[in-house]
C-alpha positions in Angstrom: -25.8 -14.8 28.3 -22.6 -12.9 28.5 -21.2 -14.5 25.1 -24.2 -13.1 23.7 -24.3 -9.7 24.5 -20.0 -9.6 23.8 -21.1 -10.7 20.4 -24.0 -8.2 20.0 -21.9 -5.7 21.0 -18.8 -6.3 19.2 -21.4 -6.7 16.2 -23.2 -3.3 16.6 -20.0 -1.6 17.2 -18.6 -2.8 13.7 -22.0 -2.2 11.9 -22.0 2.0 13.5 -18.5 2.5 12.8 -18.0 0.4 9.3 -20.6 -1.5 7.7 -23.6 1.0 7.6 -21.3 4.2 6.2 -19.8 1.6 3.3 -23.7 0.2 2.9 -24.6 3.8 2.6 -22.2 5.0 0.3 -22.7 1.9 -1.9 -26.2 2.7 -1.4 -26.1 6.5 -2.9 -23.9 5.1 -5.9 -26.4 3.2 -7.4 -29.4 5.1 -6.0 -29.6 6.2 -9.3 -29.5 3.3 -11.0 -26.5 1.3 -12.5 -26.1 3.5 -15.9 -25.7 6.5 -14.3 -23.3 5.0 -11.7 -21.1 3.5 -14.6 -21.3 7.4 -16.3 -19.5 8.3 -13.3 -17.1 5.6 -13.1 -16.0 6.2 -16.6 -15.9 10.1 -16.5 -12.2 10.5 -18.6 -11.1 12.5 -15.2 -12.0 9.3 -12.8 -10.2 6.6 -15.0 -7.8 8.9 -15.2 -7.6 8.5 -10.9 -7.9 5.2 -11.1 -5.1 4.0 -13.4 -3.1 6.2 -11.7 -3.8 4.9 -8.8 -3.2 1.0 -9.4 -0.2 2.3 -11.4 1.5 3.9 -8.3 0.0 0.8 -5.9 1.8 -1.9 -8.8 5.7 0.3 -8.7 4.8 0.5 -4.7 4.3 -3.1 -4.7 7.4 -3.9 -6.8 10.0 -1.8 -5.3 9.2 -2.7 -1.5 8.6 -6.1 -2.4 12.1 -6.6 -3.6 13.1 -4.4 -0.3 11.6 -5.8 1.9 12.9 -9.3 1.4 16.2 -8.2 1.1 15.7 -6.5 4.2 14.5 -9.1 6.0 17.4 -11.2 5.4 20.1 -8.9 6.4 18.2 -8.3 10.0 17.5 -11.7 10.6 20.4 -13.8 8.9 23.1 -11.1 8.2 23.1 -8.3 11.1 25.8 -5.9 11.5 26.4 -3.1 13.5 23.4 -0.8 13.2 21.2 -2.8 12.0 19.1 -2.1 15.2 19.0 1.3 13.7 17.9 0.2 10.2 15.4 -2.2 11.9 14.0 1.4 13.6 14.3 3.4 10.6 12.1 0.8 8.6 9.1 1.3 10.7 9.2 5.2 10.4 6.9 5.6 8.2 4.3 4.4 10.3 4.8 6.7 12.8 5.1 10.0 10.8 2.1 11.6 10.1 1.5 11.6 5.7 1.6 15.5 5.8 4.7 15.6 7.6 6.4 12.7 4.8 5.1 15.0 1.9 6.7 18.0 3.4 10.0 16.6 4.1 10.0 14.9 0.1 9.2 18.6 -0.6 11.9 20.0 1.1 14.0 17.6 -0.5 12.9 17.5 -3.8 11.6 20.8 -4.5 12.8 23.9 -6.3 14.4 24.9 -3.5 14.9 22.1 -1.4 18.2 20.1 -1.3 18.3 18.4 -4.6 16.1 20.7 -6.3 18.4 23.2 -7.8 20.2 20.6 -9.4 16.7 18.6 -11.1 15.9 22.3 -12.5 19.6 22.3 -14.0 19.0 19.3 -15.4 15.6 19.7 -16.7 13.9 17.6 -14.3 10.5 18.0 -12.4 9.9 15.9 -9.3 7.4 18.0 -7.0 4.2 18.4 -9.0 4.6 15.7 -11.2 4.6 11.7 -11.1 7.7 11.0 -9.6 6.4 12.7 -6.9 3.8 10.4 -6.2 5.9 7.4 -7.1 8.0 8.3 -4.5 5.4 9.3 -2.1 3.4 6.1 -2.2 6.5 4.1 -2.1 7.7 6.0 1.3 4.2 5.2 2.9 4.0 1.7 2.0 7.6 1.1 2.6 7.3 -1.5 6.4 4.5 -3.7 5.5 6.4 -6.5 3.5 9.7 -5.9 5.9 7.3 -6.4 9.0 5.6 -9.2 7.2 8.9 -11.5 6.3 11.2 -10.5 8.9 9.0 -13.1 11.3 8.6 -15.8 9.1 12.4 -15.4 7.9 13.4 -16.4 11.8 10.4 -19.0 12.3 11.6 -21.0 9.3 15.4 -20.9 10.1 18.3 -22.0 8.7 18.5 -25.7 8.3 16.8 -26.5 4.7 19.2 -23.5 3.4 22.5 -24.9 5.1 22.0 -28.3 3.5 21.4 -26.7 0.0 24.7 -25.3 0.3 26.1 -28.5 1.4 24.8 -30.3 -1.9 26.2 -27.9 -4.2 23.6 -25.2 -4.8 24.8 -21.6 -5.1 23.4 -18.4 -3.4 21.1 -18.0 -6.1 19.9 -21.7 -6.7 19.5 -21.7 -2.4 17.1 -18.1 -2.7 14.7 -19.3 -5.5 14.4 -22.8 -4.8 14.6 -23.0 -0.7 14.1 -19.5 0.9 11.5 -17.5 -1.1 9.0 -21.0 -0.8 9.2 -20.5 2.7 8.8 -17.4 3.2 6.1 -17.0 0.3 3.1 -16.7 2.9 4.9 -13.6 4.5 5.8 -11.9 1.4 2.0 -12.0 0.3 0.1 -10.7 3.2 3.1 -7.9 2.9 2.2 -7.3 -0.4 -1.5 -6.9 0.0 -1.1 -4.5 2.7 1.0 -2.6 0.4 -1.1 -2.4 -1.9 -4.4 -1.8 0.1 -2.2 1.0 1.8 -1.0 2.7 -1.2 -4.6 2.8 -3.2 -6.0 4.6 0.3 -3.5 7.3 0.7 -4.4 10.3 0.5 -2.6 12.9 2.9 0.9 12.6 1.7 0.0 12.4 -2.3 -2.2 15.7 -1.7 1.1 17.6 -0.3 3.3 16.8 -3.6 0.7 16.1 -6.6 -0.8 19.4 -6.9 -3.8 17.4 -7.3 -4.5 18.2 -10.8 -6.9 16.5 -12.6 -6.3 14.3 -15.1 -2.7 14.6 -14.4 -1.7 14.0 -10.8 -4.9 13.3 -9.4 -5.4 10.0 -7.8 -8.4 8.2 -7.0 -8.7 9.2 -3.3 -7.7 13.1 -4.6 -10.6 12.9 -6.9 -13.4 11.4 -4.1 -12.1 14.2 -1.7 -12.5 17.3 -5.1 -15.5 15.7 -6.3 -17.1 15.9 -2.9 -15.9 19.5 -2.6 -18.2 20.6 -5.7 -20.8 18.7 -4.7 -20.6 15.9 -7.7 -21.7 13.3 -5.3 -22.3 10.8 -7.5 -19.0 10.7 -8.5 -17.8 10.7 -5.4 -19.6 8.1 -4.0 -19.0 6.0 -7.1 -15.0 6.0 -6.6 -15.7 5.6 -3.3 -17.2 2.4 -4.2 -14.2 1.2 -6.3 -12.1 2.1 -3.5 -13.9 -0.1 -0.7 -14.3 -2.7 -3.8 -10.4 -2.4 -3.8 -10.5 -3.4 0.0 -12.2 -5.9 -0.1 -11.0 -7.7 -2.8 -7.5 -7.3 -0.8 -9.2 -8.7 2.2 -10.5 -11.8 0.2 -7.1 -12.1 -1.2 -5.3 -12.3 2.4 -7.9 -14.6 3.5 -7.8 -17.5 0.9 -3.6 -17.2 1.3 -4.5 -18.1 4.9 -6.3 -20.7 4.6 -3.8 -22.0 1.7 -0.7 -21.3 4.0 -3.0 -23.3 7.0 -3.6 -26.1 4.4 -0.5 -27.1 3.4 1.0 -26.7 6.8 
């Protein structure tokens, strides 16, 4: 009897808190039917969000990817002094709240932040513009694959590598053929989180876009301005392709699972 109510409760609590406000959302998108939902979704401003979006979620992707593994070595197979530090630094992110990451970028970056007077000589915009965002996104999404690898990097150790090198393969040969296969499951679920992350952010994008549409507006930007004017189908609509984004990154994480639990 106990089992059951755990599970009834565990179940209602998921369905107050997630599944009816996504049902209901999905629910208001299509309440008009499925043309005027696909109007919506192909308004020039909201494909405009959405490129943008996947666009900054594929160079977040692609920059921590290739950071994070390299990363992940050096902790775990090459530390040095500090690295303790580095290791701290990596996870900073997470702890900062998004407003406080787009105001230090600003004071960086902007006209009269640090580097800023030098980008104006030089006739180059940051704040306000895409790189902006680029690096905003980036910044956000910058632990997940680190704190994905650095595990796996330490679980699989250093045997298979060692007699690589005793055979004659070089540094090279030894990454590609030996320690990215092994650590493949980790650098995945670190990629999906990266990019489920950086399609949901909103709070540091909003402090350095300027949130113009059509320009630096991404998807979430555009849900939270559409909703502000009362367009709610629109809203509700890139809502919809947001939690469709979720998922799909949830289903994606799962069948890796099971994969990586196969072949082990």
């Amino acid at each position: 009897m106990s089992r059951v109510i755990l599970r009834f409760t565990a179940l209602g609590y998921l369905a107050i808190i997630l599944i009816l406000p996504v049902a209901w959302i999905i629910w208001e998108a299509f309440g008009g039917g499925v043309g005027d939902a696909w109007a919506a979704a192909t308004q020039p401003y909201a494909v405009h969000a959405l490129e943008l979006s996947l666009l900054l979620a594929l160079i977040a992707v692609a920059v921590n990817t290739v950071f994070g593994v390299v990363t992940a070595l050096m902790i775990v197979r090459h530390p040095f002094p500090g690295v303790s530090l580095v290791n701290a630094f990596v996870d900073l992110p997470l702890g900062l709240s998004p407003v406080v990451i787009g105001l230090s970028l600003f004071l960086v970056y902007g006209v009269n932040g640090w580097f800023g007077p030098w980008l104006v000589a030089h006739g180059m915009t940051v704040m306000f513009a895409f790189p902006a965002l680029a690096l905003a996104t980036t910044f956000v999404t910058l632990p997940f694959v680190v704190r994905e690898v650095v595990p796996v990097v330490r679980e699989v150790g250093t045997q298979q590598e060692e007699a690589a090198r005793t055979l004659g393969a070089s540094a090279l040969q030894t990454f590609w053929r030996i320690t990215l296969p092994s650590i493949r499951a980790g650098v995945i679920y670190g990629v999906v989180l990266t990019m489920a992350r950086a399609l949901g952010e909103f709070g540091t994008v909003l402090v350095v876009s300027g949130n113009i549409p059509g320009i630096t507006q991404t998807l979430t930007q555009y849900v939270e301005s559409e909703f502000e004017i009362s367009n709610l189908r629109a809203a509700y609509v890139a809502s919809v392709e947001l939690a469709a984004a979720a998922i799909l990154t949830l289903v994606i994480l799962n069948l890796t699972r099971r994969r990586g639990a196969a072949a082990e």
